[in-house]
C-alpha positions in Angstrom: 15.0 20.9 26.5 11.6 21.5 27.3 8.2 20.3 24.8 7.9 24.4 23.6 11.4 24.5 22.7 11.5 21.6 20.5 7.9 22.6 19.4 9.1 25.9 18.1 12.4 24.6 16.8 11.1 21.8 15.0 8.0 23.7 13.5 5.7 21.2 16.0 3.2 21.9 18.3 3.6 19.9 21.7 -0.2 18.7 20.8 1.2 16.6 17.9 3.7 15.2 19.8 1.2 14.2 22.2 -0.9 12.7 19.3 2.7 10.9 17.9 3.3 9.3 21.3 -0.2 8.1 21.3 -0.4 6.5 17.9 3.4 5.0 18.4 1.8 3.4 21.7 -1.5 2.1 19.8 1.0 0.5 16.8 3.2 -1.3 19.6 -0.1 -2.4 21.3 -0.9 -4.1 18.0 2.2 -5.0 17.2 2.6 -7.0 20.5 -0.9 -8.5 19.8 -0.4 -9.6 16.5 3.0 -11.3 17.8 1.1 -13.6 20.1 -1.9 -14.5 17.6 0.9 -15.6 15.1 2.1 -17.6 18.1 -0.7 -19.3 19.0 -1.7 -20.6 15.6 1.4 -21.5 14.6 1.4 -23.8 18.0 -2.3 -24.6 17.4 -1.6 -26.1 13.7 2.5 -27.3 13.8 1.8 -28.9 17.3 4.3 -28.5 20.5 7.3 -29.1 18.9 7.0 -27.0 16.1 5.6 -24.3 17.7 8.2 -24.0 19.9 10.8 -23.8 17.8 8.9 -21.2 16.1 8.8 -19.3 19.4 11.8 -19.9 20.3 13.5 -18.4 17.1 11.0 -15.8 16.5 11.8 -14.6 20.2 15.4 -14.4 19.6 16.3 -14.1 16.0 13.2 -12.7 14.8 12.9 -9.5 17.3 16.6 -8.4 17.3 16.6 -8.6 12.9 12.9 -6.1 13.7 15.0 -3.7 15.6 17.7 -3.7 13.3 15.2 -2.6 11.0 13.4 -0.7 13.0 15.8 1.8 13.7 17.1 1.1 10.2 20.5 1.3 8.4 18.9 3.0 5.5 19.7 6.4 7.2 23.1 5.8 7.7 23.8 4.2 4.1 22.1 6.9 2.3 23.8 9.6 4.0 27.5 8.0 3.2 27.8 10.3 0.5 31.5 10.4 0.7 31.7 6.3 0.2 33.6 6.2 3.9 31.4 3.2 5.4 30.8 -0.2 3.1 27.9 -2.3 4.3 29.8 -5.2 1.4 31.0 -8.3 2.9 33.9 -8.0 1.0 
């Protein structure tokens, strides 16, 4: 599907999208950014050890919990309108 199709179809001119994919770059850029400032002070004022266990979690535990809520569940839960998926632990 080419950019005009999904421009017309979706009521979007390809400029926007051009414009989205620019803005969604800039927010990763900072989002990157702020994820090594955090880093660095909280190895700067915790020390080695400390700091790497904050790297080490915030690496691994951390990143895959934002992309869980990143791509979100909200979507999914609030169109369940028929009660088919639970999200209980029950």
């Amino acid at each position: 599907m080419s950019i005009e199709a999904v421009g017309k179809q979706g009521g979007r001119k390809p400029s926007f999208m051009k414009n989205d994919v620019l803005w969604n770059g800039i927010g990763s850029m900072c989002y990157a950014l702020a994820s090594m400032v955090l880093a660095f002070f909280v190895l700067r004022l915790g020390g080695e050890e400390q700091g790497g266990i904050f790297g080490f979690g915030y690496s691994t535990l951390g990143q895959q919990f934002f992309i869980v809520a990143y791509f979100g569940l909200r979507p999914f839960h609030i169109t369940d309108m028929k009660g088919e998926f639970s999200f209980s632990t029950i």
